[in-house]
PyMOL Python script that loads the backbone (N, CA, C, O; Angstrom):
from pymol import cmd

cmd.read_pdbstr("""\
ATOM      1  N   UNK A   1     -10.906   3.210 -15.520  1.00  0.00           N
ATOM      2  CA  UNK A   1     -10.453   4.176 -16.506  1.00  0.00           C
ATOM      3  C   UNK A   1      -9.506   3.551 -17.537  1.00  0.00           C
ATOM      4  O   UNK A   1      -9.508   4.001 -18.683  1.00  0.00           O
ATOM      5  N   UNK A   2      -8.651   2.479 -17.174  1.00  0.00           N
ATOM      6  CA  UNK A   2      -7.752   2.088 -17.739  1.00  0.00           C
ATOM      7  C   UNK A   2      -8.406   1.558 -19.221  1.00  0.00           C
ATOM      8  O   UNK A   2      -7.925   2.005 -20.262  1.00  0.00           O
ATOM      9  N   UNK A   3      -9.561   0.554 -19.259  1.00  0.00           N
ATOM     10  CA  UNK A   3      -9.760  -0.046 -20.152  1.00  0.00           C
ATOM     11  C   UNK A   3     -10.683   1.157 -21.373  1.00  0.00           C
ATOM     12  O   UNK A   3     -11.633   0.855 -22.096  1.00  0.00           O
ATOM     13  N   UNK A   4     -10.159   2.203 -21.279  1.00  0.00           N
ATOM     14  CA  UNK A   4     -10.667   3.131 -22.180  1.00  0.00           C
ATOM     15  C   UNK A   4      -9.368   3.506 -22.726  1.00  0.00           C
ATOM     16  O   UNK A   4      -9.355   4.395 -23.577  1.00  0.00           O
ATOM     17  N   UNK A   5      -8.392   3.021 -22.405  1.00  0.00           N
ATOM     18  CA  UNK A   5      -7.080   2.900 -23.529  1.00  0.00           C
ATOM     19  C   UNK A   5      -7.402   1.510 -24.193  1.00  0.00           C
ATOM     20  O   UNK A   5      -6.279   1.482 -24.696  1.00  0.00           O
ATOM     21  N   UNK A   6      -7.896   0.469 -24.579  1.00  0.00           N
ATOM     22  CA  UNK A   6      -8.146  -0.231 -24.862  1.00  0.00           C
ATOM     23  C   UNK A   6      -8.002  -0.383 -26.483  1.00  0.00           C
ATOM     24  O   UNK A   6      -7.673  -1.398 -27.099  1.00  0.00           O
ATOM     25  N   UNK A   7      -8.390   1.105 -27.088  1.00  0.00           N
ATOM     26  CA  UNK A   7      -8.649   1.512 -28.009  1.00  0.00           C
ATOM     27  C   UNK A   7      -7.308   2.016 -28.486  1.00  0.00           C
ATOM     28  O   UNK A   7      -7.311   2.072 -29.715  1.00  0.00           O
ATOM     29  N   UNK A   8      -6.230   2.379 -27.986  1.00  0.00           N
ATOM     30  CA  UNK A   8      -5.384   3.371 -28.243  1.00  0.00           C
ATOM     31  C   UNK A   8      -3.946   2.450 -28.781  1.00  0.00           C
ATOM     32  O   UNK A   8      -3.148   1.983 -27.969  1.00  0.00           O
ATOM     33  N   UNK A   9      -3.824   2.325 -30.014  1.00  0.00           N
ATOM     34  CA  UNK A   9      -2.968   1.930 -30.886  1.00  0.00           C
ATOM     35  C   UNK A   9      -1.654   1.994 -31.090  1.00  0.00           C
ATOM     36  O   UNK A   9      -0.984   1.326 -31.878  1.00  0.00           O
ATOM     37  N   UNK A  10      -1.133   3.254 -29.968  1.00  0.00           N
ATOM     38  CA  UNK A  10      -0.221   3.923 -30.349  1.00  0.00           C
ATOM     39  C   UNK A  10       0.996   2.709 -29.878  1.00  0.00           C
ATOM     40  O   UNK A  10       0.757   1.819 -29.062  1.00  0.00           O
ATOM     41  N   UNK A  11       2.073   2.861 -30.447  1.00  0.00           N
ATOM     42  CA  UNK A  11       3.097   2.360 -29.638  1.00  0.00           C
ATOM     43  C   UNK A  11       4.134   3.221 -28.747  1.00  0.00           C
ATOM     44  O   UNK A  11       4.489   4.391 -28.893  1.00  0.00           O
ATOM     45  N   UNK A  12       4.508   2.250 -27.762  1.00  0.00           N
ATOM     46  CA  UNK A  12       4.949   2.936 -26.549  1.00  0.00           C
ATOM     47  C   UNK A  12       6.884   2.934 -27.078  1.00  0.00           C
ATOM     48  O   UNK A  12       7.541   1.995 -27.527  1.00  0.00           O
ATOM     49  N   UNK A  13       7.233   4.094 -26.841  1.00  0.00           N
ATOM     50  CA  UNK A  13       8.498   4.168 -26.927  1.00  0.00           C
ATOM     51  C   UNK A  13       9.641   3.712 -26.554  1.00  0.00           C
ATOM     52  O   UNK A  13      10.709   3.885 -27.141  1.00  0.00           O
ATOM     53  N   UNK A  14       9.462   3.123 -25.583  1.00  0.00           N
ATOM     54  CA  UNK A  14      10.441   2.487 -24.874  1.00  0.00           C
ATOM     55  C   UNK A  14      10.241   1.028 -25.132  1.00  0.00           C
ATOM     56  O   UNK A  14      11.069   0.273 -24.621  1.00  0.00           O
ATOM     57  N   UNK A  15       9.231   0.486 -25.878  1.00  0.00           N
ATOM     58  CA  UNK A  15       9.024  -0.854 -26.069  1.00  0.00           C
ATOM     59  C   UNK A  15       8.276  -0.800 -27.263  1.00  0.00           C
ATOM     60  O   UNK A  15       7.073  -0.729 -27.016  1.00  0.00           O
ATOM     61  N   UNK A  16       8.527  -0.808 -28.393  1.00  0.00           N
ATOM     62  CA  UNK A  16       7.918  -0.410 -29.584  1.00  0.00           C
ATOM     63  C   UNK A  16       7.013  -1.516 -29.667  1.00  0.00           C
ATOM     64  O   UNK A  16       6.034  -1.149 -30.317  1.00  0.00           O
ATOM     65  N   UNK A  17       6.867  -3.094 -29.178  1.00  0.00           N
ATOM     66  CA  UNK A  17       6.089  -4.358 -29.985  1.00  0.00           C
ATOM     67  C   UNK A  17       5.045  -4.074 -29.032  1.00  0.00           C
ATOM     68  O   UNK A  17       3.921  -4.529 -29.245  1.00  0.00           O
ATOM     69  N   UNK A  18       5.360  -3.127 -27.638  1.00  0.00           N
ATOM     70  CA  UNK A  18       3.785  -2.787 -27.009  1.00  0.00           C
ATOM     71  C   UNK A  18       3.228  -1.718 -27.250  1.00  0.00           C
ATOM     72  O   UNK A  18       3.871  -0.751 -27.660  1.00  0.00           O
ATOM     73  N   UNK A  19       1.540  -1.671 -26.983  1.00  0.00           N
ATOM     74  CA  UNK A  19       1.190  -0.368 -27.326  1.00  0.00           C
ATOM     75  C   UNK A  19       0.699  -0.087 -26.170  1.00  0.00           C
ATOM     76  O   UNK A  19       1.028  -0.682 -25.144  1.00  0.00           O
ATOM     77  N   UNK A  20      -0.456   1.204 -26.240  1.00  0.00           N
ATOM     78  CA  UNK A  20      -0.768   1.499 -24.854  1.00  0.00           C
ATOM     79  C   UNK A  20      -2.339   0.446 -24.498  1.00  0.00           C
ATOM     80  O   UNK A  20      -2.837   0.054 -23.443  1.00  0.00           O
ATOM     81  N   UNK A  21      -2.639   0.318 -25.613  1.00  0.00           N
ATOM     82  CA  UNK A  21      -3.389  -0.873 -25.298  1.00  0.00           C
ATOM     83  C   UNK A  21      -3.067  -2.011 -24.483  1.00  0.00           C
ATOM     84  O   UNK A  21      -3.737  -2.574 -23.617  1.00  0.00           O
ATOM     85  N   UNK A  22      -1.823  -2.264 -24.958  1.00  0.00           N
ATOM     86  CA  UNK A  22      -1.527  -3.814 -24.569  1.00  0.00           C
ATOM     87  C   UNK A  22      -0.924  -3.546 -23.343  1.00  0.00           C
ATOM     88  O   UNK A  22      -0.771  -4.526 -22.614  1.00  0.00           O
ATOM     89  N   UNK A  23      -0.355  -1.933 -22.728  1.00  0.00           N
ATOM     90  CA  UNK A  23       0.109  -1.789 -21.380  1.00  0.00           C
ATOM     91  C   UNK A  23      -1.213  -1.551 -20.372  1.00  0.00           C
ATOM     92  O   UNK A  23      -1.102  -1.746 -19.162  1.00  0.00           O
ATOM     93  N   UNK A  24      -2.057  -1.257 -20.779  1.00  0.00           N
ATOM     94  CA  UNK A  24      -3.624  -1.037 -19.927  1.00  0.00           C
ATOM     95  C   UNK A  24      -3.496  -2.686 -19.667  1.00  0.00           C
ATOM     96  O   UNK A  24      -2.781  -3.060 -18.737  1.00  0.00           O
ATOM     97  N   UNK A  25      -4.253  -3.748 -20.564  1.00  0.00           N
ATOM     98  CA  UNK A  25      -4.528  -5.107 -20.600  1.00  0.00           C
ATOM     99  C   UNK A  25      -3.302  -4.975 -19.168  1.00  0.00           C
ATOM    100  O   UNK A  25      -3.794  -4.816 -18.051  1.00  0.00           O
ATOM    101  N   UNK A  26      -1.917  -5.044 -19.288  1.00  0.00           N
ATOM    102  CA  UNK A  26      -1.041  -5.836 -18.282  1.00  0.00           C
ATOM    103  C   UNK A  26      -1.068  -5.061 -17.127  1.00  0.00           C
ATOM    104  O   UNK A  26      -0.666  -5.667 -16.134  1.00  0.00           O
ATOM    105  N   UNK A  27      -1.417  -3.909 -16.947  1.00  0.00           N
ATOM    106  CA  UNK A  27      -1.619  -3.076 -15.805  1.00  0.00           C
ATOM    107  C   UNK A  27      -2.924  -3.588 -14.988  1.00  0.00           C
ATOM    108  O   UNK A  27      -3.204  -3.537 -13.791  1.00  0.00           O
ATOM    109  N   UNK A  28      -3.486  -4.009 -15.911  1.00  0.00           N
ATOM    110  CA  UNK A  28      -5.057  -4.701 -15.308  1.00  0.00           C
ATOM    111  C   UNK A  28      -4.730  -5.541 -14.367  1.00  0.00           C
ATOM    112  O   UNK A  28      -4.914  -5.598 -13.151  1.00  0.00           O
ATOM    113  N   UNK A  29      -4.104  -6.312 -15.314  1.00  0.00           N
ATOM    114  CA  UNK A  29      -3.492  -8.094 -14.739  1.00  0.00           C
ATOM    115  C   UNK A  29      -3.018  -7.837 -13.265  1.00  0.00           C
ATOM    116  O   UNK A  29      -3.419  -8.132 -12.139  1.00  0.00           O
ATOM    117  N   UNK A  30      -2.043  -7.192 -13.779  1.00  0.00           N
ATOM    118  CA  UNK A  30      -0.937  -6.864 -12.605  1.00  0.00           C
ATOM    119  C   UNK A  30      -1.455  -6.451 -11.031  1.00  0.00           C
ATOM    120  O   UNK A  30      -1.160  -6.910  -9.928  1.00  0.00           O
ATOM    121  N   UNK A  31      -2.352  -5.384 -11.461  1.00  0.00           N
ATOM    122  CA  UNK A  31      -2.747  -4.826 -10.104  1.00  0.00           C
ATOM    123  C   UNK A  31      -4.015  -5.699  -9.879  1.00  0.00           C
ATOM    124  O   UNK A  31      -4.479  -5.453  -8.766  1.00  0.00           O
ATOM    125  N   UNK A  32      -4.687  -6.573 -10.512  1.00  0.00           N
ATOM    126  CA  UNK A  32      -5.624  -7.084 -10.241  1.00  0.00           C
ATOM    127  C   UNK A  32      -6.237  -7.309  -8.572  1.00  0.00           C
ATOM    128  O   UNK A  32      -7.301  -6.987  -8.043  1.00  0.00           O
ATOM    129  N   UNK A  33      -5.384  -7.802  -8.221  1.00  0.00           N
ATOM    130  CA  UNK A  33      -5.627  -8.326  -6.562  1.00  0.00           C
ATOM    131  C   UNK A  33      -6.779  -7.139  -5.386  1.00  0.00           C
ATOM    132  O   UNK A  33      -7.563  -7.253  -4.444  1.00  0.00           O
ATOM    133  N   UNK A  34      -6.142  -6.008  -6.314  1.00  0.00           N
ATOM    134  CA  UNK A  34      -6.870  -4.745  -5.399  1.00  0.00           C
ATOM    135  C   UNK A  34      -8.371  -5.085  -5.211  1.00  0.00           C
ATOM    136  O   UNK A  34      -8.765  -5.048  -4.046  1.00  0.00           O
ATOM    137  N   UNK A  35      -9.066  -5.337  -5.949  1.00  0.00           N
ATOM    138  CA  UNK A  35     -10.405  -4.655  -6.550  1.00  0.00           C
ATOM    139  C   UNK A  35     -10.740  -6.260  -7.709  1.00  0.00           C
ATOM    140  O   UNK A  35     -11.111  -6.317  -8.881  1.00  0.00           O
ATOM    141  N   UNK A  36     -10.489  -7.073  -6.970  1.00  0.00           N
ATOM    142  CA  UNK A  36     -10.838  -8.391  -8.343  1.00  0.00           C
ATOM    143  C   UNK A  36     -12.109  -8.193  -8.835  1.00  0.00           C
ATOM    144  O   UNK A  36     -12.322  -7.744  -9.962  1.00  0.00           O
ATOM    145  N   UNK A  37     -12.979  -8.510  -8.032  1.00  0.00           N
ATOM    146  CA  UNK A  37     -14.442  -8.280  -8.362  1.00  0.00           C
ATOM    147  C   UNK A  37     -14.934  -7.540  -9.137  1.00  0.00           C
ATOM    148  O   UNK A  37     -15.820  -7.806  -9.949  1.00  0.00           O
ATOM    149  N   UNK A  38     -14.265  -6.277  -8.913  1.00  0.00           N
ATOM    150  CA  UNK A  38     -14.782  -4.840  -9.211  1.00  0.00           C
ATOM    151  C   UNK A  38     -13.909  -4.696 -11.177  1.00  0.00           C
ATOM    152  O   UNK A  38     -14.293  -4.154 -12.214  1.00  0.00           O
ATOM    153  N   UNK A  39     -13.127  -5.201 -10.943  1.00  0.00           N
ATOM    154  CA  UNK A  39     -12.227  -5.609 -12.452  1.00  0.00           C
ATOM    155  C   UNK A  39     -12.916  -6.151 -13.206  1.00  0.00           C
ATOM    156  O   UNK A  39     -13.203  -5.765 -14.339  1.00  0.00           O
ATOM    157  N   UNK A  40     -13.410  -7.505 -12.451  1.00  0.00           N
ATOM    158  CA  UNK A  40     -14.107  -8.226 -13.400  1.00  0.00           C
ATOM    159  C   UNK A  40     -15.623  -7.570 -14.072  1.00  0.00           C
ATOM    160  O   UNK A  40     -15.831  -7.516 -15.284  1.00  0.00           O
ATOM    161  N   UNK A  41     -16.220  -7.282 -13.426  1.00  0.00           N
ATOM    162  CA  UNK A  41     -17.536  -6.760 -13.805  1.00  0.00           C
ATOM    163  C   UNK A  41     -17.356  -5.194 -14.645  1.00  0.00           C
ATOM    164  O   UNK A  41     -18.240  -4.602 -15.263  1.00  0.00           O
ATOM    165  N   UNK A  42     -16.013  -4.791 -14.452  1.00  0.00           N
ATOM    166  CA  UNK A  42     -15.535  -3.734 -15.200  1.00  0.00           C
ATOM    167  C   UNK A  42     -15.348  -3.791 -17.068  1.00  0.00           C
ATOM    168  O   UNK A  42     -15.694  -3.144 -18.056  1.00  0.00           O
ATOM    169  N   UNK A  43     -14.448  -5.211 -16.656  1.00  0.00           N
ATOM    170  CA  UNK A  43     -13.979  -5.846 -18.135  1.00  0.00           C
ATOM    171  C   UNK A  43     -15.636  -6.446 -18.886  1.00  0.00           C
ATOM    172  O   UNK A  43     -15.862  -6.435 -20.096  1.00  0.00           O
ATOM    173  N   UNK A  44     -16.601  -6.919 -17.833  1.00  0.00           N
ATOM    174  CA  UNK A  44     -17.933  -7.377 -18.809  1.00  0.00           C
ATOM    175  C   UNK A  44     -18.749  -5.998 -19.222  1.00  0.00           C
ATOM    176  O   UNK A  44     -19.407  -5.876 -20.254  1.00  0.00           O
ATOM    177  N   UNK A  45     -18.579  -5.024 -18.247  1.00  0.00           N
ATOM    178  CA  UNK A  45     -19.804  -4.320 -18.536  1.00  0.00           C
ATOM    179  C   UNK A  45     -18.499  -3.229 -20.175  1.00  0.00           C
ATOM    180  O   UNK A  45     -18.941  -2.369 -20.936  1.00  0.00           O
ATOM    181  N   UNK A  46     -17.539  -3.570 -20.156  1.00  0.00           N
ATOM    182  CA  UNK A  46     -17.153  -2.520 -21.437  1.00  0.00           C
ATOM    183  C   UNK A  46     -16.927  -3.623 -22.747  1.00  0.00           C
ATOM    184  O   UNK A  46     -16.446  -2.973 -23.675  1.00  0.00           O
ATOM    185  N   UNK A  47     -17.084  -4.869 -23.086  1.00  0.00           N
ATOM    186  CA  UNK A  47     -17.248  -5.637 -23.859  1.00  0.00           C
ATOM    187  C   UNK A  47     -16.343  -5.456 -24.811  1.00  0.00           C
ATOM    188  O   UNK A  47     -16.911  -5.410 -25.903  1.00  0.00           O
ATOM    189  N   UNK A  48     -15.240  -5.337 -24.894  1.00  0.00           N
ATOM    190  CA  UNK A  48     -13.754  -4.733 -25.745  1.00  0.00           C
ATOM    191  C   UNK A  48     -13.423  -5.819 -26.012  1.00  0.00           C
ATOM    192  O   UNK A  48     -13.489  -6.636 -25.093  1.00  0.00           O
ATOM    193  N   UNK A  49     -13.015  -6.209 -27.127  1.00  0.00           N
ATOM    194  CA  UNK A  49     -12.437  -7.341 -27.199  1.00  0.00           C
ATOM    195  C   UNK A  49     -11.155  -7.843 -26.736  1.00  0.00           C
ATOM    196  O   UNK A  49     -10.762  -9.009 -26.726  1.00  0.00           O
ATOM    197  N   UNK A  50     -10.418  -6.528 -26.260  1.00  0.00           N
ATOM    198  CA  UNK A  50      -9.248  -6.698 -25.449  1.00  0.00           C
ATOM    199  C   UNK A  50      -9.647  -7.027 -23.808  1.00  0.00           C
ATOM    200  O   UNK A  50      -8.864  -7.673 -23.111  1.00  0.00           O
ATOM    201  N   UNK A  51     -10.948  -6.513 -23.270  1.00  0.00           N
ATOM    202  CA  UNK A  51     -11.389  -7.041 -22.199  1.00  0.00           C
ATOM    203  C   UNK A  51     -11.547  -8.228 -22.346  1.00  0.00           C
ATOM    204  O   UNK A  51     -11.057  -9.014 -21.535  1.00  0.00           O
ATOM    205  N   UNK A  52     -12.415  -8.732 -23.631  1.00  0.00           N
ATOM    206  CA  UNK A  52     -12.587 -10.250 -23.246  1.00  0.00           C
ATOM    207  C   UNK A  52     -11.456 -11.262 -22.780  1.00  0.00           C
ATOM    208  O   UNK A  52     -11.379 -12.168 -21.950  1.00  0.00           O
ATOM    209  N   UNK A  53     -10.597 -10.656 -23.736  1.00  0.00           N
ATOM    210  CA  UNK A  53      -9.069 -11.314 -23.666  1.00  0.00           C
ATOM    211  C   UNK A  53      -8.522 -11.354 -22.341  1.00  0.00           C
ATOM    212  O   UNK A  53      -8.255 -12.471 -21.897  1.00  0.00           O
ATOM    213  N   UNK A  54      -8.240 -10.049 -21.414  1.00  0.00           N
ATOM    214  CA  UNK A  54      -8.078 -10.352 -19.963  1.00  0.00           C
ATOM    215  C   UNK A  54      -9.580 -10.987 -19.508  1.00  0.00           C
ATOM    216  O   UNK A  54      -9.280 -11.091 -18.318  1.00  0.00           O
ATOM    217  N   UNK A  55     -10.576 -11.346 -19.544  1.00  0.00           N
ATOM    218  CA  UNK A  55     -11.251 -11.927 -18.941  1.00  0.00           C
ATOM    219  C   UNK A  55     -11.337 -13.426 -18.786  1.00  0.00           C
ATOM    220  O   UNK A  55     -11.825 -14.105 -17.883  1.00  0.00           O
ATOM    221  N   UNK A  56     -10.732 -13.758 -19.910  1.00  0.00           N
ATOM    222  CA  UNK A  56     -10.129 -15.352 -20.354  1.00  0.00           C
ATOM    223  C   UNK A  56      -9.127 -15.770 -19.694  1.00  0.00           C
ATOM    224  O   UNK A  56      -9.003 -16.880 -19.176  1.00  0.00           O
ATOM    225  N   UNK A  57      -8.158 -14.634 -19.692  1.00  0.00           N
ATOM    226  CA  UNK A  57      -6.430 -14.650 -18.848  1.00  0.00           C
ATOM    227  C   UNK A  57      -7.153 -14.735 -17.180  1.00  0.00           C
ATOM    228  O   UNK A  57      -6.524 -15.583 -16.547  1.00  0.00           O
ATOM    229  N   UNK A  58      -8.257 -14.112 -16.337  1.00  0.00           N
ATOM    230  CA  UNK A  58      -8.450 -13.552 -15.564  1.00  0.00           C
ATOM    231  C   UNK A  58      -9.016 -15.536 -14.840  1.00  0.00           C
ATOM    232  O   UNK A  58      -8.506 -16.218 -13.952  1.00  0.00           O
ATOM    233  N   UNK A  59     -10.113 -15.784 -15.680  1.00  0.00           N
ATOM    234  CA  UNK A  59     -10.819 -16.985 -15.771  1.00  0.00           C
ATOM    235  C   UNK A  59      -9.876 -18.132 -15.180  1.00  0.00           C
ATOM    236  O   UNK A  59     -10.162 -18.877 -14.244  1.00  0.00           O
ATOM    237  N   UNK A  60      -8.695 -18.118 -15.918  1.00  0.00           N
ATOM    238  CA  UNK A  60      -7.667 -19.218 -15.650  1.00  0.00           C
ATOM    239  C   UNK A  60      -6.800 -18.628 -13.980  1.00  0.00           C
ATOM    240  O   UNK A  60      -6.645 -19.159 -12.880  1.00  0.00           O
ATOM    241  N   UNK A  61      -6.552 -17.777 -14.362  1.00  0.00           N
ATOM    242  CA  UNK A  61      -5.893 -17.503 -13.195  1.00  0.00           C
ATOM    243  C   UNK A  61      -6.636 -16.972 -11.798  1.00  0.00           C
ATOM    244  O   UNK A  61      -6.189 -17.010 -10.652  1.00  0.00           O
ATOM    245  N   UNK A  62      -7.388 -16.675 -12.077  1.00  0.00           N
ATOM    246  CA  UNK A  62      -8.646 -16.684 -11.104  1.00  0.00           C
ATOM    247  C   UNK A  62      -9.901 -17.198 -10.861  1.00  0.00           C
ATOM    248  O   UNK A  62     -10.656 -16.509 -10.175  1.00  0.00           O
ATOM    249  N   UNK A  63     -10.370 -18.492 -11.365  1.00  0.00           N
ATOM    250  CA  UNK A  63     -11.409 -19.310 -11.216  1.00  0.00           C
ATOM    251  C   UNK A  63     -12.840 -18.536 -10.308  1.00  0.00           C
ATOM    252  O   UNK A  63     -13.965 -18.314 -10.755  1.00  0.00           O
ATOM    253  N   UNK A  64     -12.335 -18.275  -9.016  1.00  0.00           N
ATOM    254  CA  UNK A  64     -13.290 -18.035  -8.478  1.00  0.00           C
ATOM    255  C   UNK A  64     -13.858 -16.832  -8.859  1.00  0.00           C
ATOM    256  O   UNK A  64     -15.080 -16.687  -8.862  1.00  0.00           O
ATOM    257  N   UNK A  65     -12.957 -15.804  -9.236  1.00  0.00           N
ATOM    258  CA  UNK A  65     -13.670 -14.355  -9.682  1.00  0.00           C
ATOM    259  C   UNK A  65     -14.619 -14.669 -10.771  1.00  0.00           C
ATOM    260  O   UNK A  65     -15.819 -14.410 -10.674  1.00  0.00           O
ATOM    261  N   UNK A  66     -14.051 -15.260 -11.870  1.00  0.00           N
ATOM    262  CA  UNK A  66     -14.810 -15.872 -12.748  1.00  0.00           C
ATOM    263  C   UNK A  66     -17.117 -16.391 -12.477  1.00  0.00           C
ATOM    264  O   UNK A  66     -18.280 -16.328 -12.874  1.00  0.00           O
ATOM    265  N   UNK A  67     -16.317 -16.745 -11.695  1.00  0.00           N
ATOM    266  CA  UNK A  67     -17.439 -17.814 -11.170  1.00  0.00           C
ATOM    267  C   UNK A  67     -18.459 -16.644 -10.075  1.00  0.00           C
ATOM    268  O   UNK A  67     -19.583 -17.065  -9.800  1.00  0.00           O
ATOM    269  N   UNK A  68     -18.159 -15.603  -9.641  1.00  0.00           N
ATOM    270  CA  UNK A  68     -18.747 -14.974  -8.277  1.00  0.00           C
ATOM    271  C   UNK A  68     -19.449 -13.777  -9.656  1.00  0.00           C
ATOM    272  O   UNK A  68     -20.605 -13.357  -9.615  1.00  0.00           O
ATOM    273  N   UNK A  69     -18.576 -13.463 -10.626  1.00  0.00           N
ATOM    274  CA  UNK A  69     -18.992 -12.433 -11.595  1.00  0.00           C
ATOM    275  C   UNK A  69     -20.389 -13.617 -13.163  1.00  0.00           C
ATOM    276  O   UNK A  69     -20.898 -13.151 -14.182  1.00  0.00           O
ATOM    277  N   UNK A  70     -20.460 -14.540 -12.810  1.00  0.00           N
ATOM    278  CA  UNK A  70     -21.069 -15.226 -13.462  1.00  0.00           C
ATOM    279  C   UNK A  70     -22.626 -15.499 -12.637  1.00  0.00           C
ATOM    280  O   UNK A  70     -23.783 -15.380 -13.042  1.00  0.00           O
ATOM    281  N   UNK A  71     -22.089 -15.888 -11.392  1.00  0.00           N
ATOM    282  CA  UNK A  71     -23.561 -16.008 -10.197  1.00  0.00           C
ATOM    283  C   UNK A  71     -24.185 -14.397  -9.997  1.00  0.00           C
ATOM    284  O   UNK A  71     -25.153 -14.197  -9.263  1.00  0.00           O
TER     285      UNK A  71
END
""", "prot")
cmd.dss("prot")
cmd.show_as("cartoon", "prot")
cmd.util.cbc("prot")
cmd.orient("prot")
């Protein structure tokens, strides 16, 4: 659900240089561990360019997810 803020521009009040975009992207990151797999194939099948971006971040810091969502 998250990466359907992806889109959403707004800035967040308590941190004006983030928006809710850019708090989805780090909420992704963050909780990643739950559900890696299921993230990853989440971030390809919605093709956002903010997905790609955690998918790059995801790549480095997770090699193997990378690689299991590629096979």
């Amino acid at each position: 659900y998250l990466t359907r803020w992806f889109e959403d521009e707004r800035p967040l009040p308590a941190t004006p240089h983030a928006t809710v975009a850019t708090a989805a992207q780090a909420l992704l990151h963050t909780h990643r561990h739950g559900a890696l797999d299921h993230l990853t194939e989440a971030l390809i099948d919605s093709g956002h360019r903010r997905a790609v971006e955690l998918l790059a971040v995801l790549a480095e810091d997770e090699p193997s997810a990378a690689c299991r969502a590629v096979d």
